[in-house]
VOBA-879264 format. One line per field, with one value per residue (C-alpha): residue number from 1; residue in one letter; chain; x, y, z. Coordinates in steps of 0.001 Angstrom, whole numbers, always signed. Layout:
# residues N
lummi NUM/...
tigu A/...
nuro A/...
xx X/...
yy Y/...
zz Z/...
***
This chain:
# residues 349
lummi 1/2/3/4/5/6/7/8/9/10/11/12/13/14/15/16/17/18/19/20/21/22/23/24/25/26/27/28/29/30/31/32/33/34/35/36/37/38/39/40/41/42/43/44/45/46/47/48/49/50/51/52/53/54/55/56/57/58/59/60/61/62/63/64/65/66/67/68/69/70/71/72/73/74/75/76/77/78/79/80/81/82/83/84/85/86/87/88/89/90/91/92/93/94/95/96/97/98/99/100/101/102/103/104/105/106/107/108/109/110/111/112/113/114/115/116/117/118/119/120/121/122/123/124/125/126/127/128/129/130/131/132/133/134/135/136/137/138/139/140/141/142/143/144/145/146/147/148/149/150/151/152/153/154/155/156/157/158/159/160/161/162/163/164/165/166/167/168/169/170/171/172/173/174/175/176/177/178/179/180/181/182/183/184/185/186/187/188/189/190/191/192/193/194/195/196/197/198/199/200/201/202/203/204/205/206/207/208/209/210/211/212/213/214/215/216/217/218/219/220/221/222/223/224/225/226/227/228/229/230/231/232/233/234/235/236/237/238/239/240/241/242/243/244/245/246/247/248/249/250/251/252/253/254/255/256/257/258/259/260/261/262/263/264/265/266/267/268/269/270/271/272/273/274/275/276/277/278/279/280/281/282/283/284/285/286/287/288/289/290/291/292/293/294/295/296/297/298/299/300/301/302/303/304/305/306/307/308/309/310/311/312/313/314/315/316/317/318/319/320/321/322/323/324/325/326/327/328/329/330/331/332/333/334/335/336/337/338/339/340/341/342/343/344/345/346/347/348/349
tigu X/X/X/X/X/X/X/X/X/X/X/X/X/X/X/X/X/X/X/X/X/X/X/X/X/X/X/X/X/X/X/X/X/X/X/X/X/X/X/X/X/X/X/X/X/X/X/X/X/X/X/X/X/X/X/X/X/X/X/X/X/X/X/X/X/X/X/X/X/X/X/X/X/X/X/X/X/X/X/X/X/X/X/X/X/X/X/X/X/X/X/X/X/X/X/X/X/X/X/X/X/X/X/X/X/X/X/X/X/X/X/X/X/X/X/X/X/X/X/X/X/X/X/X/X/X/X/X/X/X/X/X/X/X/X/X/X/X/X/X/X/X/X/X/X/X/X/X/X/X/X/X/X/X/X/X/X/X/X/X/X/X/X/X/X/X/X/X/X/X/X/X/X/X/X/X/X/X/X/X/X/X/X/X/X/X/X/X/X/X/X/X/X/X/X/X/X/X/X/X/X/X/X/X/X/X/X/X/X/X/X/X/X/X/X/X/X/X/X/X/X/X/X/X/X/X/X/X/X/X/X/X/X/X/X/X/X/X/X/X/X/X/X/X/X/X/X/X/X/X/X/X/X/X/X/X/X/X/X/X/X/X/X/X/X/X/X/X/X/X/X/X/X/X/X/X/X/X/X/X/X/X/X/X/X/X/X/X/X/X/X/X/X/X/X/X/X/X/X/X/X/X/X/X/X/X/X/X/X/X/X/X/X/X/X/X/X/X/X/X/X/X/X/X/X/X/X/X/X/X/X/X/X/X/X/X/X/X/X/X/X/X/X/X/X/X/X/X/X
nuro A/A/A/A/A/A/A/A/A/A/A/A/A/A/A/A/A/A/A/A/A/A/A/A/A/A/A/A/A/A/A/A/A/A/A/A/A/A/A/A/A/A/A/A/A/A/A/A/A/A/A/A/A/A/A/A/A/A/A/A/A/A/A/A/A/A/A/A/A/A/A/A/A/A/A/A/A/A/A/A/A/A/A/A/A/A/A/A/A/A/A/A/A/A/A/A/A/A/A/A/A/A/A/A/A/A/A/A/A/A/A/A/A/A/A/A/A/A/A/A/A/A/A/A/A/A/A/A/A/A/A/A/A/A/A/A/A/A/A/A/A/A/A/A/A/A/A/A/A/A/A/A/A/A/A/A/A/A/A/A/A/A/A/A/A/A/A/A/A/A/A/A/A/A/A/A/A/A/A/A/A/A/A/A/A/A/A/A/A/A/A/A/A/A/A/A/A/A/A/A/A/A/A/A/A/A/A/A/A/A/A/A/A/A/A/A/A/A/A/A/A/A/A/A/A/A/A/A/A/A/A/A/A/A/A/A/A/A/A/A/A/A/A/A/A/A/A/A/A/A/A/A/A/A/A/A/A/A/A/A/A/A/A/A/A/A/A/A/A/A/A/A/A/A/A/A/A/A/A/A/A/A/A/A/A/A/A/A/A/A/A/A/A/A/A/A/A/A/A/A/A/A/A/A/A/A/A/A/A/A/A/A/A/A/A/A/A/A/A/A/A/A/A/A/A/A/A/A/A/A/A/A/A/A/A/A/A/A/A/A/A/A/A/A/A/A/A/A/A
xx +7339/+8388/+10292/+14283/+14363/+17511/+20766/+18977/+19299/+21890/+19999/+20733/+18412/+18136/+15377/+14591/+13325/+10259/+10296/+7559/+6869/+9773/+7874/+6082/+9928/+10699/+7714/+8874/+12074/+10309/+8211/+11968/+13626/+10953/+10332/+14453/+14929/+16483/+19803/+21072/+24777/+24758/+21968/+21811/+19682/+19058/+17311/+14438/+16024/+19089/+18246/+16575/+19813/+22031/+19544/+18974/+22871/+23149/+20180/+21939/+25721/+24723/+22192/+25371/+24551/+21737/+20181/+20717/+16954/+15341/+18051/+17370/+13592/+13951/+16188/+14027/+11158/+12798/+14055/+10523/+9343/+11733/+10725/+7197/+8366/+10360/+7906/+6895/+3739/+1117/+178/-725/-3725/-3696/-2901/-4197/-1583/-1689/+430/+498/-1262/+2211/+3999/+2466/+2442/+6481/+6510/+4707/+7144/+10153/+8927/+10654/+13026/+16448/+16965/+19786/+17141/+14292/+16497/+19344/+20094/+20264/+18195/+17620/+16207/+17143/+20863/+20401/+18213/+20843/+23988/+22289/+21065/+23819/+27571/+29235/+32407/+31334/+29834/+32619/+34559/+32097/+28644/+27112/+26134/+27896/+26312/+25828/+24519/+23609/+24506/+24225/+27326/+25061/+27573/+27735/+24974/+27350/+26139/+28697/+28279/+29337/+30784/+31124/+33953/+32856/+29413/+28785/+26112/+26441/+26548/+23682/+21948/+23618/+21672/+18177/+19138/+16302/+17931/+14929/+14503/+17823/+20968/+23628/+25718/+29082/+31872/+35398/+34915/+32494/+28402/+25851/+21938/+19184/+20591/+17453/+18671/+20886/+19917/+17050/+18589/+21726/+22018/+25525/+27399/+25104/+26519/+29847/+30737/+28589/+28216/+24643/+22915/+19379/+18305/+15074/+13805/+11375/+10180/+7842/+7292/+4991/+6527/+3557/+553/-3093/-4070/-2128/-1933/-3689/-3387/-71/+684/-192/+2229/+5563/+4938/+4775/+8071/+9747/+8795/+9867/+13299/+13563/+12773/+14904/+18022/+16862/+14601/+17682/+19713/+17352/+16702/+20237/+20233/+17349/+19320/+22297/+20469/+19011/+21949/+23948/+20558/+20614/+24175/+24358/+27236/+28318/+26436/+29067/+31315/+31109/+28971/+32745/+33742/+30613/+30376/+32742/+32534/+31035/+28029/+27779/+27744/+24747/+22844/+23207/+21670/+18100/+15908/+12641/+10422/+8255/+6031/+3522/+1603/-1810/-1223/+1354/+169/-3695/-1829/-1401/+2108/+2374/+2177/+6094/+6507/+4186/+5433/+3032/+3130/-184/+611/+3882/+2772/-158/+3166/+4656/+1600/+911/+4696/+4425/+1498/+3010/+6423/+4610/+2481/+6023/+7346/+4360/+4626/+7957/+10617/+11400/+12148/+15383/+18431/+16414/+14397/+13553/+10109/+10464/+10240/+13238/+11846/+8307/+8381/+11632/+12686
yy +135641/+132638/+133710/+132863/+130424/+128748/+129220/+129456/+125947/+125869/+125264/+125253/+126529/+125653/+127923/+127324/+129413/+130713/+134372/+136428/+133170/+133768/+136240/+133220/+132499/+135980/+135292/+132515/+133983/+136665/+134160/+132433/+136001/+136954/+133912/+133677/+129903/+129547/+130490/+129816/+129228/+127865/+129350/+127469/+129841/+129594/+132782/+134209/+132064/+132897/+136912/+136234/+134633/+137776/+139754/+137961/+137553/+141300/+142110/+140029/+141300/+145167/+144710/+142923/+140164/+141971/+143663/+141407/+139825/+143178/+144324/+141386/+141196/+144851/+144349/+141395/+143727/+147209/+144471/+143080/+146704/+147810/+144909/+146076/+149974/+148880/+148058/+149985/+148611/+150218/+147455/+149513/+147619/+144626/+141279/+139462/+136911/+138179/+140326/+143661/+143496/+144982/+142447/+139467/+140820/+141147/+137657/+136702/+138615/+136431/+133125/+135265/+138051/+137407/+139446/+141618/+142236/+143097/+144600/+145958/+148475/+145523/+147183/+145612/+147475/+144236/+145623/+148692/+147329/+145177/+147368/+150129/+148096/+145266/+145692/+142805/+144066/+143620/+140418/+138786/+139697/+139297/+137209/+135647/+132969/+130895/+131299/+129106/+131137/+128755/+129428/+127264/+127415/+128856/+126265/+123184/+123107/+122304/+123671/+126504/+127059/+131184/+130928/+133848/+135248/+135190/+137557/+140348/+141808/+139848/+136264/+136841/+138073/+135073/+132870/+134224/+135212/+133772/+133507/+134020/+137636/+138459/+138571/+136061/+136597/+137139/+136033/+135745/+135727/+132391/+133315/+131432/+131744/+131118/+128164/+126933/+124242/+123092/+123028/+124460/+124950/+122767/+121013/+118817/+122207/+122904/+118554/+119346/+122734/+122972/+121532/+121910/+118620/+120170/+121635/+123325/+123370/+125636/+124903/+126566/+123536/+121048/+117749/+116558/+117926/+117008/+117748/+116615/+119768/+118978/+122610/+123300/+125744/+124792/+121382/+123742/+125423/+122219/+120800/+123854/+123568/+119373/+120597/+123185/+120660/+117701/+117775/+119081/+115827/+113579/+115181/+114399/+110853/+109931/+111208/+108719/+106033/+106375/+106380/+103621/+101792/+102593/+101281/+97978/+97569/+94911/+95632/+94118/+95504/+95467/+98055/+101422/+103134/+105390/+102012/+100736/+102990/+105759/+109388/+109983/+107586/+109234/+112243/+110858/+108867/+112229/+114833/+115898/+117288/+119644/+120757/+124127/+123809/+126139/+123012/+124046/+127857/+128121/+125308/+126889/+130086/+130703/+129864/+133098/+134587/+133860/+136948/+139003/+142477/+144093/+144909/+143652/+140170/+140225/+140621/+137853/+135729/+136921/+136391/+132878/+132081/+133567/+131768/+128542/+129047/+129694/+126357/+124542/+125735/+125363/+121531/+120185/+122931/+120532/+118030/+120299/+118678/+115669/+114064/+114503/+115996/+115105/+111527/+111423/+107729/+108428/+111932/+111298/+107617
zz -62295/-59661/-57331/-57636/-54936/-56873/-59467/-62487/-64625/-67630/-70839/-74792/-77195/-80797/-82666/-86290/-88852/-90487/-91438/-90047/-87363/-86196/-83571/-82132/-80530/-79407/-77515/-75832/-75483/-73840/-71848/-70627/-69575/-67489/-65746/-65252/-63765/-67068/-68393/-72245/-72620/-76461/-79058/-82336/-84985/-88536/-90216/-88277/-85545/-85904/-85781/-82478/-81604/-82065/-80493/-77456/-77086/-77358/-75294/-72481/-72715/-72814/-69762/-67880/-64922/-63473/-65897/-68839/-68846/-69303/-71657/-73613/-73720/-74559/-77602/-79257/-78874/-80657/-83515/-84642/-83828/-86507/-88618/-88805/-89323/-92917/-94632/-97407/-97710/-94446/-92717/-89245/-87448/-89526/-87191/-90166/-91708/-94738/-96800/-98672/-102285/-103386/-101667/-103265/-106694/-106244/-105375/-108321/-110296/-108103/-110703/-113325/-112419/-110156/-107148/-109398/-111686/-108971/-106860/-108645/-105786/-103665/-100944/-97551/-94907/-92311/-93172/-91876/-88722/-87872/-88154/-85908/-83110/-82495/-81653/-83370/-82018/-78642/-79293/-80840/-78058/-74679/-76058/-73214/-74772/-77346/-80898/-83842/-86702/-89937/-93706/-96469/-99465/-102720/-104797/-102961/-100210/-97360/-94103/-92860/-88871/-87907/-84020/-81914/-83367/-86700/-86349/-88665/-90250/-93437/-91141/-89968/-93503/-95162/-92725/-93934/-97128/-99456/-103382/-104983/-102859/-102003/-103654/-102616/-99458/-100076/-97355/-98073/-101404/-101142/-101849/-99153/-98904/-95995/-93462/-93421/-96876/-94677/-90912/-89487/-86905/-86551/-83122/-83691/-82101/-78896/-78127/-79291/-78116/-74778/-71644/-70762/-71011/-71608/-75140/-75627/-79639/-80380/-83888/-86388/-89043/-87936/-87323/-88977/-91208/-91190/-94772/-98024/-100457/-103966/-105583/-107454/-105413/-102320/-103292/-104338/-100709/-98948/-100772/-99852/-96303/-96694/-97835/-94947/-92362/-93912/-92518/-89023/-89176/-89979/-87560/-84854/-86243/-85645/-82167/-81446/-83455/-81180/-78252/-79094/-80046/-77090/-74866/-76578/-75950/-73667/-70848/-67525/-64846/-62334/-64063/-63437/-65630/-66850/-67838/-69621/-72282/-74269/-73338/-76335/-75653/-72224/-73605/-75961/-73193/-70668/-73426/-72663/-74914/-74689/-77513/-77254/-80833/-82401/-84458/-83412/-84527/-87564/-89665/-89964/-91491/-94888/-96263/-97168/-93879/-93297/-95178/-93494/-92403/-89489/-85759/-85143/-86853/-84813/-81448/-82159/-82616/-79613/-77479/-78745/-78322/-74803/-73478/-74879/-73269/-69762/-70131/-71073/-67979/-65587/-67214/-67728/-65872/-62925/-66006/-66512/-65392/-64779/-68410/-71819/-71865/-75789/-76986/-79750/-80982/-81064/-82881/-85503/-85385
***
């Protein structure tokens, strides 16, 4: 760990979704607590995402100002521990990405059965993970960090954003409740699924609601595949992974649009720059982005590995997510504060 020569810099993080590679970003969440030149005041999460979210926010208000770090790494690790224990199906040893025999015949049975009618208990052990290890009192109350938990409305598809004061066990299942798995969400009265149909993750809130200029994405879709699927199958996995990544795509698409825009503006050089432009489009020209990506891993695994359930398979994740999160910050930290390390035109424009 570099030692804390400095204030730590302000940063925003905005972690998307995946399932099971959702343990790629507790590794570089784990990577970014114990290096600690960082620190996170908004965290925009949508399913796997957004469960690192709560659990990073928790980790940090129970260990307080000076132990938050190691509180924090600490509670990401018990959670994906606890992940791993559910299972039914014994997958001890196995860090292949692959699920249990069991577990893919149920999905087979998803094409036709509802979740009522596969599930009619409604059984979910994340329920019971998540109500034992976080304090949603506490966190609507003292959170750290300012969270922005994604759920999408089951009847109309609008995107509903859950703020600080808002958390509860059911916000955060709502935000990676699959429908074809999981019963609907209900939430004052109104039924959501996964936030991944309609941000993965949002970033609008981390330029509305914060101040920190610098937002780090860590993503788990590739931005862009090698290989065009042929199989049926292998085509409805890819459209469903198209539709997840969709609106995060247009959202960042506009943000290079307006930057753009606002650059090609052409304004008298003699003003002050408070004068040249709105605050809004100095709010828009100021905001930095940074990109930590796990291309070169996730998109060789099988599609069906987002549903893996194993330790092993986990902490391959969390290794991978680790030693790219130390290579991001050996590269582009002194960027922070400074310059996008990501090129908004180039990658979504």
């Amino acid at each position: 760990m570099p030692a804390q020569t400095t204030s730590p810099v302000r940063i925003n993080l905005a972690l998307q979704g995946g399932g099971a590679h959702g343990a790629f970003t507790w590794g570089v969440l784990d990577a970014l607590l114990e290096d600690g030149r960082c620190e996170f005041e908004g965290v925009s999460g949508t399913s796997a995402g957004a469960m690192n979210a709560i659990f990073l926010a928790q980790g940090l208000m129970a260990g307080g100002r000076e132990g938050g770090r190691e509180h924090a790494r600490a509670a990401l690790s018990r959670f994906w521990t606890a992940v791993a224990s559910s299972s039914p199906f014994d997958q001890s040893g196995n860090a292949a990405a692959s699920m249990a025999p069991a577990m893919k015949l149920m999905l087979q049975w998803t094409e036709y059965l509802s979740p009522e009618q596969l599930n009619p208990l409604d059984l979910n052990p994340l329920r019971d993970i998540i109500a034992e290890q976080i304090d949603f009192a506490a966190l609507r109350r003292v959170s750290p960090v300012k969270l922005f938990i994604a759920a999408t409305h089951a009847n109309s598809g609008k995107l509903r954003i859950f703020r600080n004061g808002e958390l509860s066990v059911d916000t955060l299942l709502a935000s990676a409740c699959l429908p074809t798995i999981h019963r609907s969400i209900v939430i004052d009265g109104e039924p959501y699924w996964d936030g991944g149909y309609s941000a993965n993750p949002a970033v609008f809130p981390l330029f509305y609601e914060c101040t920190a200029a610098d937002t780090l994405l860590v993503l788990l879709t590739p931005l862009r595949y090698d290989e065009t699927p042929e199989s049926a199958q292998d085509i409805k996995l890819r459209l469903r992974e198209l539709a997840f990544n969709s609106t995060f795509l247009r959202e960042m698409r506009m943000f290079a649009h307006v930057r753009e825009q606002i650059a090609a503006t052409a304004r008298p050089r003699w003003l002050p720059r408070w004068l040249q432009c709105s605050r809004f489009e100095q709010r828009v020209s100021d905001i930095r982005f940074h990109a930590i990506t796990a291309d070169a891993l996730l998109k060789d695994l099988p599609a069906e590995s987002k549903l893996a359930v194993n330790l092993a398979f986990f902490e391959r994740l969390r290794d991978s997510g680790r030693e790219h999160a130390q290579a991001w910050l050996a590269a582009n930290h002194a960027s922070i504060g400074r310059t996008s390390t990501l090129d908004l035109e180039h990658l979504f424009y």
